[in-house]
Structures are given as C-alpha cells and as structure tokens.
N, C-alpha and C positions, 0 to 999 in steps of 0.2 A: 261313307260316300254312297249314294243311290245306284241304283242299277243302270241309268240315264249317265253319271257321271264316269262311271268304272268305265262302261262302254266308249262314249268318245273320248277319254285319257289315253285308253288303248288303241282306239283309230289313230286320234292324233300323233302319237307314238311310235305307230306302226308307218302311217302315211308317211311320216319325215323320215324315217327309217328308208323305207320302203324306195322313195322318191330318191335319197342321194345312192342308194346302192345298184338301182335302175340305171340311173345317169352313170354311173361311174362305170359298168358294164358295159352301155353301149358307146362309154368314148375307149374299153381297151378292145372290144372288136369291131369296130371302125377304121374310117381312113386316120381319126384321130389318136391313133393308141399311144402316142408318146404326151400324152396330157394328161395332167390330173387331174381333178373335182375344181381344186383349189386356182390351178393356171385357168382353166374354160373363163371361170368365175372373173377372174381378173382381165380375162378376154374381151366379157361381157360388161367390164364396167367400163375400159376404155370406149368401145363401141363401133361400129361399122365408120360411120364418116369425122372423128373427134380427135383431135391431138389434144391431150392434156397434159397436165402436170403432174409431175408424182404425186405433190401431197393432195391434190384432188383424187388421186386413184384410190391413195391411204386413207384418206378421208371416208372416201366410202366405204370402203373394204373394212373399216373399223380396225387397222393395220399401222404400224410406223412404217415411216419411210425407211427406213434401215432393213426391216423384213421385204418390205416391198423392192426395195432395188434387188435382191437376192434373185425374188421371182422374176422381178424383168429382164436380168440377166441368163435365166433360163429360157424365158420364151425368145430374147433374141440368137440365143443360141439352136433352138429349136427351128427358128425361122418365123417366130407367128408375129414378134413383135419387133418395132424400129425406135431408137433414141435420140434425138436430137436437143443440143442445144441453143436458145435463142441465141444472136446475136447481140440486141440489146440488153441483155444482161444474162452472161454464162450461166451463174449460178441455177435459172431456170433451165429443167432437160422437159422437154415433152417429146409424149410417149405415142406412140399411132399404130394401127393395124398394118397388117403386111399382108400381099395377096391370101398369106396362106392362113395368117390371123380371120383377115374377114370372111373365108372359108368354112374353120373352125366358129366363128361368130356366126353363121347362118344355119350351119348345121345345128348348131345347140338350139338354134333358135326355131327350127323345125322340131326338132327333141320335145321341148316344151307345149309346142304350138299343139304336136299329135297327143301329148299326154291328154292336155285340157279337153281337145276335142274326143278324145277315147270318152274321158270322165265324165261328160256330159252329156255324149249320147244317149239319146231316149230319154232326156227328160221334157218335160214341157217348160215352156215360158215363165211360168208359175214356180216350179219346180228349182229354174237354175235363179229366178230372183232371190231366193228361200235361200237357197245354196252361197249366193254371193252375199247376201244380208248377212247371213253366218259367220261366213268368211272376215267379212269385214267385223263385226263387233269382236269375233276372236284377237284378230288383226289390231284392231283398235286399245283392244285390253294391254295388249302385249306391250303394243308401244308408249301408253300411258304407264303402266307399270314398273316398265324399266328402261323410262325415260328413252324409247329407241326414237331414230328419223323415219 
C-alpha cells in the first residue's frame, strides 16, 4: 500500500470509529442515557412524522422482524416508541414516534447537524465540493461493491 493509501484506511478507520464512540457518549450523558447506538438508529428510521411497518423498518435496518420487534418492545417500554395495529388487516402493526421518541429524533439530529458543521468549518467552497465528491465515490464504491441501497 502507498503512503496515500495507509493514510486514509486509517482516517477511515479511525473516523467510523471515532464517530459511533462520540455518539454513543453523548446519548449516555444526556437527557437520552437510557438509549443505545442501536435503539437512536431505529429512532431515526421510523422518523419524526411516519407510521410504519415493521418490515419497512427491518428493511432498512438490514434486520428481521423477529430482531426488530425485541427492539420496539424496548423503546415502547422506554417510552420513545407507540404500536399499533391496523384495522383493516391485524396482521399489519405500524410503529410511530411518541413525544419523547421525536425528542430523542431531534437531538440526534442536532448531534449530527453540529458534527458536520464542526467538520467543515473553515473550509472554502472549493474545499467542501472536494470533500463531498470524496465522500460520494467512497460512498459509491461501497455500495456497488456489496451490493448495499
């Protein structure tokens, strides 16, 4: 490997690293401390204004619904998340935020927002184009690679 290649293996490494051990600190000294990495995440797929369905949550989550119901059973016991089943056919449950879910759904989503903007400061125009052109053919590789969505 080049000295080019060693280098960002190790950022890359280190930022992913970096990035879940950050979050995961600031949801246990938070108002959020009874949350994981893992529940936030499943927070954030349902979403601020969406009822869905399990297997659309599974779906994304790259999860079975057998795993998935475990965790939704812990955030409605936590409080963050609400179950219901359709009417016109039981077998459908969709899943939706609860005040304290969209809560937790905003704060993360300020988490994120202050990351980016930290990351980016002081660069120029030029600078963060570079930066997301990057971003994306990394991005691009990964998902052609192994087949992700």
């Amino acid at each position: 490997m080049s000295k080019s290649t060693t280098l960002i293996n190790e950022l890359l490494v280190q930022l992913f690293n970096d990035v879940l051990q950050i979050e995961e600190q600031t949801l246990k000294s938070g108002v959020l401390s009874d949350i994981s990495i893992t529940e936030i995440h499943t927070i954030e797929v349902i979403g601020m204004y969406n009822e869905r369905t399990m297997s659309e949550i599974a779906q994304k989550l790259k999860i079975t619904v057998g795993t998935l119901t475990t965790a939704i059973n812990r955030l409605i016991k936590k409080g963050y998340v609400e179950r219901e089943r359709i009417e016109e056919d039981r077998r459908v449950v969709l899943v939706k935020l609860t005040k304290r879910g969209k809560l937790a759904f905003r704060l993360h989503q300020r988490f994120h927002r202050e990351m980016i903007n930290n990351a980016i400061e002081g660069l120029s125009l030029d600078e963060e184009e570079i930066l997301i052109s990057s971003l994306n053919k990394i991005n691009d590789f990964f998902k052609e690679k192994y087949k992700l969505e």
